[in-house]
C-alpha positions as CSV (number, residue, x, y, z in Angstrom):
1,X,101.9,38.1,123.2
2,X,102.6,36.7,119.8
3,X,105.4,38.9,118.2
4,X,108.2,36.2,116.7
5,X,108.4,34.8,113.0
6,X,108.8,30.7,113.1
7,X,110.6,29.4,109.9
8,X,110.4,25.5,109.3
9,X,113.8,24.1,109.8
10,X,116.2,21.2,108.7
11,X,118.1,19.1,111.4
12,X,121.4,21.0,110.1
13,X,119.6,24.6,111.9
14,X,120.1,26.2,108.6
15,X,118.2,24.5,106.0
16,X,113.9,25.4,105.4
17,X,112.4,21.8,105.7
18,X,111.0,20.7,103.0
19,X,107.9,19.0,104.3
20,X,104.5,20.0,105.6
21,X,105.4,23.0,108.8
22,X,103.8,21.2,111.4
23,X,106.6,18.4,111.1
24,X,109.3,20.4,111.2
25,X,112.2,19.2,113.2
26,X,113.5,22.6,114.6
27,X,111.3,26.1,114.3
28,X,114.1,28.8,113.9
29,X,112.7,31.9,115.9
30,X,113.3,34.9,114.7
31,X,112.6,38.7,115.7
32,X,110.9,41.4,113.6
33,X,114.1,42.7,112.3
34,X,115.3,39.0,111.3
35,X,117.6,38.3,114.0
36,X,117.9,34.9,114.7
37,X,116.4,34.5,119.0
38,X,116.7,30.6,118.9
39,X,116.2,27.5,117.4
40,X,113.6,24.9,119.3
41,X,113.1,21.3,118.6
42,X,109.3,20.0,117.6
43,X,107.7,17.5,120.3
44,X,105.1,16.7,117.9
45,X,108.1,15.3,114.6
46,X,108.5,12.6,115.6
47,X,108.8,9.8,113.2
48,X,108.2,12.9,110.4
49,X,104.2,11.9,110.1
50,X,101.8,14.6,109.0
51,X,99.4,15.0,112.1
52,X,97.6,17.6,109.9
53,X,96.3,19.4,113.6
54,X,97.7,23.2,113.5
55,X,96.6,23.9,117.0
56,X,98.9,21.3,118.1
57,X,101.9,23.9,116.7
58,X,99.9,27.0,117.2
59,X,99.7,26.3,121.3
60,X,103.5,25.0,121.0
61,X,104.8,28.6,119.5
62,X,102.9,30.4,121.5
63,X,104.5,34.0,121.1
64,X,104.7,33.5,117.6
65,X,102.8,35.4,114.5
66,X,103.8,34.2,111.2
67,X,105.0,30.7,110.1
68,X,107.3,30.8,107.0
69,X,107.9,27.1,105.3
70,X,108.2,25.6,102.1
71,X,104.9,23.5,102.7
72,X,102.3,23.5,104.1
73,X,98.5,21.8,103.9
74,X,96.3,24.0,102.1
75,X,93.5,23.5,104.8
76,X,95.8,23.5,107.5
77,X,97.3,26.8,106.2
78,X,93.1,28.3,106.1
79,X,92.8,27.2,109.3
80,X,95.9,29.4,110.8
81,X,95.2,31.7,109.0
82,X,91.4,32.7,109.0
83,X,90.7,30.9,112.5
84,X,93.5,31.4,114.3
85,X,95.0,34.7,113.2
86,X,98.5,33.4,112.2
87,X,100.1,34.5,109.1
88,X,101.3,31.5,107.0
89,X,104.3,32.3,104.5
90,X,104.6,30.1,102.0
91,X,108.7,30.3,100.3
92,X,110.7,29.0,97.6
93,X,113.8,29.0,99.2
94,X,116.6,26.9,100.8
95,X,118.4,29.0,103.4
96,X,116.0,29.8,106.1
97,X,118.2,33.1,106.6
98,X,117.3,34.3,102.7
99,X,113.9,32.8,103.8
100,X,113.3,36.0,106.7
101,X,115.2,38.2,104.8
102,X,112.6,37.6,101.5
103,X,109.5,38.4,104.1
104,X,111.1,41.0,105.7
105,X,111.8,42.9,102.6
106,X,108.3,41.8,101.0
107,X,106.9,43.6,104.2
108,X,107.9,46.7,103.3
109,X,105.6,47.2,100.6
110,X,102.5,44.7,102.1
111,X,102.8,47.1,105.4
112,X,101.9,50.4,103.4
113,X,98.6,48.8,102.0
114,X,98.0,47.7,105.8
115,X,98.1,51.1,106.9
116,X,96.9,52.9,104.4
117,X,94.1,50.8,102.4
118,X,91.7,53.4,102.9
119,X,93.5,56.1,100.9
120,X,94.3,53.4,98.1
121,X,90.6,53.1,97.6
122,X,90.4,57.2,97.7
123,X,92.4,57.1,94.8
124,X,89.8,55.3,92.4
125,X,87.4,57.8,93.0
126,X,89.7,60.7,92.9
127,X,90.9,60.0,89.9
128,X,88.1,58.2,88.0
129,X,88.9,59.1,84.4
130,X,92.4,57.7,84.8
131,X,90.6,54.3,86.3
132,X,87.9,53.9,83.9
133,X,90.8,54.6,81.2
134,X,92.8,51.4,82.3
135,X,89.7,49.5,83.0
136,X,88.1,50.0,79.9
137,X,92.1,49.1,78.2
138,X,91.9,45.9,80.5
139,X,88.4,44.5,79.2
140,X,89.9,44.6,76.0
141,X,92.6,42.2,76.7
142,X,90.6,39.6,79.4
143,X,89.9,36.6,78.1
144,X,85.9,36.0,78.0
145,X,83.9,33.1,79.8
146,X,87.4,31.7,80.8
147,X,88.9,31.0,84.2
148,X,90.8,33.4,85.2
149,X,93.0,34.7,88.7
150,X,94.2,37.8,89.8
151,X,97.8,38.1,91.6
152,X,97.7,40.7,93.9
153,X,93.9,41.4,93.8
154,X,94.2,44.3,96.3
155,X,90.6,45.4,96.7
156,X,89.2,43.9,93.9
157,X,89.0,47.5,91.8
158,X,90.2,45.2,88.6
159,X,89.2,41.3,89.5
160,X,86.0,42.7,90.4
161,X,84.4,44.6,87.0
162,X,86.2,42.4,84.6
163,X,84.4,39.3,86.3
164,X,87.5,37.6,87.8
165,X,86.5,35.6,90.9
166,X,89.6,34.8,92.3
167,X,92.6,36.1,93.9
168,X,95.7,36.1,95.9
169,X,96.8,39.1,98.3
170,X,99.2,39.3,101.2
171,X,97.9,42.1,103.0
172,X,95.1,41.2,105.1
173,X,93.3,44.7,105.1
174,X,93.2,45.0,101.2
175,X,91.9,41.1,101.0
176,X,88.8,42.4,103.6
177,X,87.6,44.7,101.1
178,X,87.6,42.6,97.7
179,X,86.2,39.5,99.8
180,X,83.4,42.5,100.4
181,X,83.2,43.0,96.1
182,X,82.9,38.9,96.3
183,X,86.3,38.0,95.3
184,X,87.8,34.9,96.7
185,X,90.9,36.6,97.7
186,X,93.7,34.0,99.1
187,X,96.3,34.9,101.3
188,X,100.0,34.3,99.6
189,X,102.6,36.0,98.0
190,X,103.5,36.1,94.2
191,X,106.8,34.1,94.4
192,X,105.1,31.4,96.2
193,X,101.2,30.8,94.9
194,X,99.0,28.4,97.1
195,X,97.5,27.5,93.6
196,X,97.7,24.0,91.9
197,X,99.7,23.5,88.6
198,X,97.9,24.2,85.5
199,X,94.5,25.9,87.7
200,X,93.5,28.6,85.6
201,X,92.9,29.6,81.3
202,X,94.1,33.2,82.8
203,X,96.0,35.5,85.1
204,X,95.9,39.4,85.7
205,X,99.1,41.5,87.4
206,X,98.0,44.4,87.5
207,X,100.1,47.0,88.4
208,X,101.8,44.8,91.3
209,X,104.8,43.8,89.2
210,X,106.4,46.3,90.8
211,X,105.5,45.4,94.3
212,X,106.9,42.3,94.2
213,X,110.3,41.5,96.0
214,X,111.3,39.0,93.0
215,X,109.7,39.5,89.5
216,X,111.2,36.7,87.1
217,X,110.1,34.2,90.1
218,X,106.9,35.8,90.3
219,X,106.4,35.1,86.8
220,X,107.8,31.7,86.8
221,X,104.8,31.0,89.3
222,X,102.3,32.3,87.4
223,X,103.6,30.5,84.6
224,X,102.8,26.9,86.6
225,X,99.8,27.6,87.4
226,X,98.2,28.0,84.1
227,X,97.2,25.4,81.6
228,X,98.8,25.3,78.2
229,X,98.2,28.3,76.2
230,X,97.0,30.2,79.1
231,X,97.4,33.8,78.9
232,X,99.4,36.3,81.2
233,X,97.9,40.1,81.1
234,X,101.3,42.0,83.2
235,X,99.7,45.7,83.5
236,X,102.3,48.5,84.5
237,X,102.5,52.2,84.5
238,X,105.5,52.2,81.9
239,X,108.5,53.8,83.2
240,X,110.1,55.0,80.2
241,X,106.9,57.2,79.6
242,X,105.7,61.0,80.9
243,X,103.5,59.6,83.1
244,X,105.6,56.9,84.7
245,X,108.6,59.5,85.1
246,X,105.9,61.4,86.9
247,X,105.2,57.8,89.5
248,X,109.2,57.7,89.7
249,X,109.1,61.3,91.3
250,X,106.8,60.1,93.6
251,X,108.8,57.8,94.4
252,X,110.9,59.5,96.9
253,X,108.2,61.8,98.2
254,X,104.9,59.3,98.7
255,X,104.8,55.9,100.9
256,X,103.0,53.8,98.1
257,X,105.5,53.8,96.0
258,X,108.8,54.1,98.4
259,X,110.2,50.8,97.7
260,X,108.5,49.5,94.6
261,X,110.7,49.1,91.3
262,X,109.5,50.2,88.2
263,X,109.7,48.7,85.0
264,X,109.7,49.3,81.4
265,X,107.6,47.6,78.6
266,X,110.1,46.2,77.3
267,X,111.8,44.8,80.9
268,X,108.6,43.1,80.9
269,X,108.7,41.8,77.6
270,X,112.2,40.4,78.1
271,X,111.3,39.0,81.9
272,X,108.2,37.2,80.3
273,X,109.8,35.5,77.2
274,X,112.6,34.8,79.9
275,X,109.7,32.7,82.5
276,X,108.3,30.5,79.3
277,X,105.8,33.0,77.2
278,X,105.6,34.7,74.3
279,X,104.4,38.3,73.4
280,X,100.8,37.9,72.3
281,X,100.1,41.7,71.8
282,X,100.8,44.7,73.7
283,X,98.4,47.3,74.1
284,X,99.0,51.3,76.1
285,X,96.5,54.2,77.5
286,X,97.1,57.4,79.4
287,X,98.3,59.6,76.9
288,X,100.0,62.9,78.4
289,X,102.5,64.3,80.6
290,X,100.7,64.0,83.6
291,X,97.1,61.9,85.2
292,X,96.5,65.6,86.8
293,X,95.3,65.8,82.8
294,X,93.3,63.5,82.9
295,X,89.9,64.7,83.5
296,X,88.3,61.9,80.5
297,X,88.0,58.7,79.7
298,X,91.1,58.0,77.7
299,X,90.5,55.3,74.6
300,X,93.7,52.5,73.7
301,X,95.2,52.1,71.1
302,X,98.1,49.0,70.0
303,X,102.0,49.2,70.8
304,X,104.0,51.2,73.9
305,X,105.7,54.3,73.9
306,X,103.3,57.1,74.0
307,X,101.0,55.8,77.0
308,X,101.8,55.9,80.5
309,X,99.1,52.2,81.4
310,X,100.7,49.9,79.3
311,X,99.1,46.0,79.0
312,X,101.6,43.2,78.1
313,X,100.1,39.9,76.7
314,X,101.6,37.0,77.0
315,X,101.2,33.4,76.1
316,X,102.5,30.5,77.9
317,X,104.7,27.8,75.5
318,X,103.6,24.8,75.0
């Protein structure tokens, strides 16, 4: 039964190697709670050469789930994952204990949307005014007849009406359904995109910010992966307003939102010109004290401050 994590290992037992997974000199085993089982050496490193054949590592960890490494071949990596059923994490760190401690704790919040998918798509439909509201706000600020990516595509309730095609999401059950709606949804994790440098003209975050286990680095990603002058669209419910006091109540009461930290506009503001971009224009819908309110389709208007869905442009430098 295949219930351990594997992370790709340096000779020193401590270190993530920083070469492709499958020529890793030890596999660090760990348990579901992070705590280190044992460490086994790779019969197939020898001489470090890429032998670029998963099932040779796949059959070798036999009881294990999820690979975590620094690198790994993008086909290779397609292969485990949508043939074989093993999760491939891909990191940016150096410790391989920070390394299970990251995936653990980004769990937390991909596990939810595992379980409970089905009531995330209930949500659009319950509460259609409030969606068409932020869709509508969105549309304004998508770049047209450009390429463009969405981090943390979900179900494809965004990526899918404003015509983006792509996407990267890390829980398997969310990625079914916008595959379904024809996006090409990836699996990865923000901090770590299995995206070339410079790939797209745009990228959408919409409301995921807050999902992630390490924003600025999130950022910094997206960042690489767009061309010069590529744009950034961050969309978050806005703390600081009525309606995103209202999400931080829920915070404590609802699974969704249990361990997600929420952000002001101006957070984002500083976090963005922080990563390499600069404020383009911001733009804010949901006005009220509560989305119970919301019964219509809300119009947007320029600035933050009064509206709970607030849309933060940015630009990358250079």
């Amino acid at each position: 039964m295949r219930k351990f994590i594997a992370v790709s290992t340096q000779k020193d037992k401590k270190s993530i190697w920083i070469g492709h997974f499958g020529v890793s000199p030890i596999y660090s085993i760990f348990d579901e709670n992070g705590s280190l089982i044992e460490q086994r050496e790779n019969p197939y490193a020898g001489g470090g050469k890429h032998h670029d054949d998963p099932d040779l590592i796949v059959n070798f960890l036999s009881d294990v789930k999820t690979f975590i490494a620094k690198n790994m071949g993008q086909k290779s990596r397609e292969r485990l994952i949508n043939k074989l059923g093993i999760e491939s994490v891909l990191v940016d760190e150096k410790d391989i204990y920070k390394a299970i401690n990251y995936y653990i704790e980004a769990k937390k919040n991909i596990d939810v949307f595992e379980e409970c998918w089905e009531k995330y798509e209930e949500w659009f439909d319950k509460n259609k005014a409030v969606y068409e509201s932020e869709l509508e706000m969105l549309k304004e600020v998508t770049p047209k007849n450009k390429k463009g990516i969405e981090i943390g595509v979900g179900s494809g309730r965004f990526a899918y009406p404003l015509g983006i095609k792509d996407g990267v999401e890390p829980s398997k059950e969310m990625a079914k359904v916008a595959k379904e709606r024809g996006i090409n949804a990836v699996y990865g994790y923000a901090e770590k995109l299995p995206i070339k440098d410079e790939e797209y003209d745009f990228a959408l975050i919409a409301v995921t910010i807050c999902f992630v286990n390490d924003a600025v680095k999130a950022l910094k990603e997206i960042n690489r992966i767009l061309k010069p002058n590529g744009e950034i669209i961050v969309a978050i419910v806005d703390k600081e307003s009525k309606i995103g006091k209202e999400y931080l109540n829920k915070k404590e009461k609802g699974k969704f939102y249990k361990n997600v930290t929420f952000f002001s506009t101006q957070e984002i503001e500083e976090m963005l010109q922080q990563t390499g971009f600069e404020i383009k224009t911001v733009r804010q819908t949901l006005f009220g004290d509560s989305i119970k309110t919301i019964n219509e389709k809300q119009p947007s208007k320029e600035g933050f401050g009064e509206g709970g869905f607030v849309a933060v442009v940015g630009v990358k430098n250079g």
